[in-house]
C-alpha positions as CSV (number, residue, x, y, z in Angstrom):
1,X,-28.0,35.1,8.9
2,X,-30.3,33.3,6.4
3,X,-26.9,33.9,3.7
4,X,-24.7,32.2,6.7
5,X,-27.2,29.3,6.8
6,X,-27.4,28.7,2.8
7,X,-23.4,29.0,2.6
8,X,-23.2,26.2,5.7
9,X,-25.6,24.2,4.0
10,X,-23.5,24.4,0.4
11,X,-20.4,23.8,2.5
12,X,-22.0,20.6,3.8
13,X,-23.3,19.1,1.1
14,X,-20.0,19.9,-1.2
15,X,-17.8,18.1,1.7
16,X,-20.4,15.2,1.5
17,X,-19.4,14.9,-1.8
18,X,-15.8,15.4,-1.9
19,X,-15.8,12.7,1.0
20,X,-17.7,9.8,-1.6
21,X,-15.5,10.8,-4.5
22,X,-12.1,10.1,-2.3
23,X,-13.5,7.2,-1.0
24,X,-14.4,6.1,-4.5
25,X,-11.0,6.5,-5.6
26,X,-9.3,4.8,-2.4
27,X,-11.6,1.9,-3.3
28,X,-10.5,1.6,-6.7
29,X,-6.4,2.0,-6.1
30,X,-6.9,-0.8,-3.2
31,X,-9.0,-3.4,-6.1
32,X,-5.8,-2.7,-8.3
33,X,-3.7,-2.9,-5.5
34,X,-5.0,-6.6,-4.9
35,X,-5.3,-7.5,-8.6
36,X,-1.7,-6.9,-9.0
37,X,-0.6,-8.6,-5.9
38,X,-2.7,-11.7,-6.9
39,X,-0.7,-11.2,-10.8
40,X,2.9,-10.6,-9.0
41,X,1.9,-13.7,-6.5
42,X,1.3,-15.9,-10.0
43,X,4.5,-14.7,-11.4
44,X,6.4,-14.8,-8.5
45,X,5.6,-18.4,-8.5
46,X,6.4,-19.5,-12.0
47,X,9.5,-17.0,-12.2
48,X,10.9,-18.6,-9.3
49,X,10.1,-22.2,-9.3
50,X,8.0,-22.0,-5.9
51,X,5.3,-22.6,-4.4
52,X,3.6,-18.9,-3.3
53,X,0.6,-18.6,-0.9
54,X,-1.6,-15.5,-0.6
55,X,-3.3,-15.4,3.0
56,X,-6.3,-13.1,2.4
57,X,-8.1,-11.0,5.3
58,X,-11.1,-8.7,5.2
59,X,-8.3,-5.6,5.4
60,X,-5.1,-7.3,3.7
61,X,-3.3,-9.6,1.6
62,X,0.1,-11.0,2.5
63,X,2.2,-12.5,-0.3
64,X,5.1,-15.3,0.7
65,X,7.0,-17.8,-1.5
66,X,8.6,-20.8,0.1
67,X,12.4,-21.0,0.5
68,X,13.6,-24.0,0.5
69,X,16.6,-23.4,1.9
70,X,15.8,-21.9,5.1
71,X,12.1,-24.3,4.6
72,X,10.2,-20.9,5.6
73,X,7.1,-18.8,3.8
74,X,9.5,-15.4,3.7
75,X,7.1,-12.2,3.0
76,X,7.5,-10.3,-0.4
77,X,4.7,-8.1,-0.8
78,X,1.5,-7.2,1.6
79,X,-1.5,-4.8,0.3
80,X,-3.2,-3.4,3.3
81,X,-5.9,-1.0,3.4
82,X,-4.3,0.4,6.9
83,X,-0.8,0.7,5.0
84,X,-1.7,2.7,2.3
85,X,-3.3,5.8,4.6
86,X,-7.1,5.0,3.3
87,X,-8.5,5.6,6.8
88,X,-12.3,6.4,5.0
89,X,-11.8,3.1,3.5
90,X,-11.3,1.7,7.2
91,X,-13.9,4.0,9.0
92,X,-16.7,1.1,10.1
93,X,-15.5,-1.2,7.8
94,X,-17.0,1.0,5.0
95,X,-15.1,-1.2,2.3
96,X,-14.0,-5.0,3.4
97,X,-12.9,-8.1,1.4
98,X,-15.7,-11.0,1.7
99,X,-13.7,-13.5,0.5
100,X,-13.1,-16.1,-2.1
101,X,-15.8,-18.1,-3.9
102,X,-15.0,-21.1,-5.8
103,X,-15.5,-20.8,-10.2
104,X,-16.0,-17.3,-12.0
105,X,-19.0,-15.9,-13.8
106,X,-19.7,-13.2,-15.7
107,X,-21.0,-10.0,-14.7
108,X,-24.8,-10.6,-15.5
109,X,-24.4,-13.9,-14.0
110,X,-23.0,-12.8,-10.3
111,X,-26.9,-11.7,-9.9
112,X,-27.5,-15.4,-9.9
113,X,-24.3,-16.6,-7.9
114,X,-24.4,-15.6,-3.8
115,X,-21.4,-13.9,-2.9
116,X,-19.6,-14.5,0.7
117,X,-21.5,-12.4,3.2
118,X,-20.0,-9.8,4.9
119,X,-16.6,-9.1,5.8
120,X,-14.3,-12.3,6.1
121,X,-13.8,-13.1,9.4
122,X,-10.3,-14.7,9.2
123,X,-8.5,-15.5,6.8
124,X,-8.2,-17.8,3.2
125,X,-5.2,-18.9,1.4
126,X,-4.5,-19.5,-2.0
127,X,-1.8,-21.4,-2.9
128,X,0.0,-20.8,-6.7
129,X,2.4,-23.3,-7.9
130,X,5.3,-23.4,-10.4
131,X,3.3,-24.3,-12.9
132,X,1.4,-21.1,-12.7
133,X,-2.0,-23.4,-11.3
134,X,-3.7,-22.4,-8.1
135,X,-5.4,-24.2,-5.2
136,X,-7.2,-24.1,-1.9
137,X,-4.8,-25.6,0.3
138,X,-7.1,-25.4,3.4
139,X,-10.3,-26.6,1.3
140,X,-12.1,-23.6,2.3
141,X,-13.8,-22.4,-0.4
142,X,-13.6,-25.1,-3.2
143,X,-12.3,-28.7,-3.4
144,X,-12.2,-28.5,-7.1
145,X,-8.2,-27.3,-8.0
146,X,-7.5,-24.7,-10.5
147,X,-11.3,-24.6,-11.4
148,X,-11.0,-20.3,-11.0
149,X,-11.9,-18.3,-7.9
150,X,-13.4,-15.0,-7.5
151,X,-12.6,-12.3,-4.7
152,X,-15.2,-10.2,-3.5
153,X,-14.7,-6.9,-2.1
154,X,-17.4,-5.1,-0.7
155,X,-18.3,-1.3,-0.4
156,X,-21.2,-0.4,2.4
157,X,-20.4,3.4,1.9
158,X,-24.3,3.9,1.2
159,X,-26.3,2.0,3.9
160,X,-28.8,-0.4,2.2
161,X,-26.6,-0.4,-1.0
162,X,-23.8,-2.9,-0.8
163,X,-21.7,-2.4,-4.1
164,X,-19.8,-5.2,-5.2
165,X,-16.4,-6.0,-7.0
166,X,-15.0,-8.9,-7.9
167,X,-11.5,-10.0,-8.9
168,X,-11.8,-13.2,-11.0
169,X,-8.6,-15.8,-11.4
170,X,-8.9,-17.9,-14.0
171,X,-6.8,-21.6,-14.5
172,X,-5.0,-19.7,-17.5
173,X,-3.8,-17.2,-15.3
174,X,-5.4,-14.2,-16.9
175,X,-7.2,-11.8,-14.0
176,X,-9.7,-9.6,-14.3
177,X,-11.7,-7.2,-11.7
178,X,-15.5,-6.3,-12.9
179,X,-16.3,-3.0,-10.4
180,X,-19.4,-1.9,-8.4
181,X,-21.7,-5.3,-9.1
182,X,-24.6,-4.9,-7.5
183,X,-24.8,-7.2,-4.4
């Protein structure tokens, strides 16, 4: 019995652990995901010659490009946690976007800089143009254009330790996604 118990208790723990380590890795494949829509969305834009809007939920990101033929936003790309069959990711919102927060800083800095709290409730839009600049069309997040925006994404796998990621955007279109900052 006492050699059932231990084996039980090994059995636990190691599933415990394989659990963390797949969520890790689901968390990490959906930051890339959403740094390469946000890349694709820029080149989409100058590639075309058209305007391209990313709508941004807590789950999701929905990429569409005006026609101006039809005079319609038609969908080309969506990153979803739901479509990608990351359910841990989607268990009690373990893992959520915040949102977008106007300006970038470095990864010592976002101690100093207060990130959007919680999940965003909603949605934001960010709007790239021909040119390859970018704007809040809905001035939700910044009335300064093309000034750089972070995404945050956070991970409340470990109650009382929010781990946060942010996806910076900057007015020369490079992108780049700083992991686990601690929020």
């Amino acid at each position: 019995m006492v050699t059932l118990a231990v084996l039980v208790l090994i059995a636990a723990i190691a599933f415990e652990g394989f659990r963390r380590n797949e969520q890790s890795g689901q968390t990490k494949r959906f930051i890339d995901k959403v740094r390469g829509a946000l890349t694709q969305a820029r080149n989409e834009a100058i590639d075309q010659q058209t305007p391209v809007r990313v709508t941004i939920t807590s789950t999701s990101m929905t990429l569409t490009a005006w026609n101006p033929v039809t005079e319609t936003w038609d969908l080309f790309e969506r990153v979803a946690m739901s479509d990608q069959r990351e359910a841990l990711l989607l268990e009690d919102t373990t893992v959520c976007v915040y949102g977008l927060s106007s300006g970038v800083q470095a990864p010592a800095q976002a101690q100093a800089v207060s990130p959007p709290v919680g999940c965003l409730g909603g949605n934001q839009l960010l709007r790239f143009e021909p040119d390859g600049t970018f704007s809040d069309p809905n001035a939700t997040f910044t009335t300064v254009p093309n000034a750089g925006v972070t995404l945050w994404i956070g991970d409340h796998s470990i109650p009382g330790d929010t781990k946060l990621s942010m996806i910076q955007v900057f007015p020369g279109g490079l992108i780049r996604v700083f992991e686990e900052v601690e929020g």
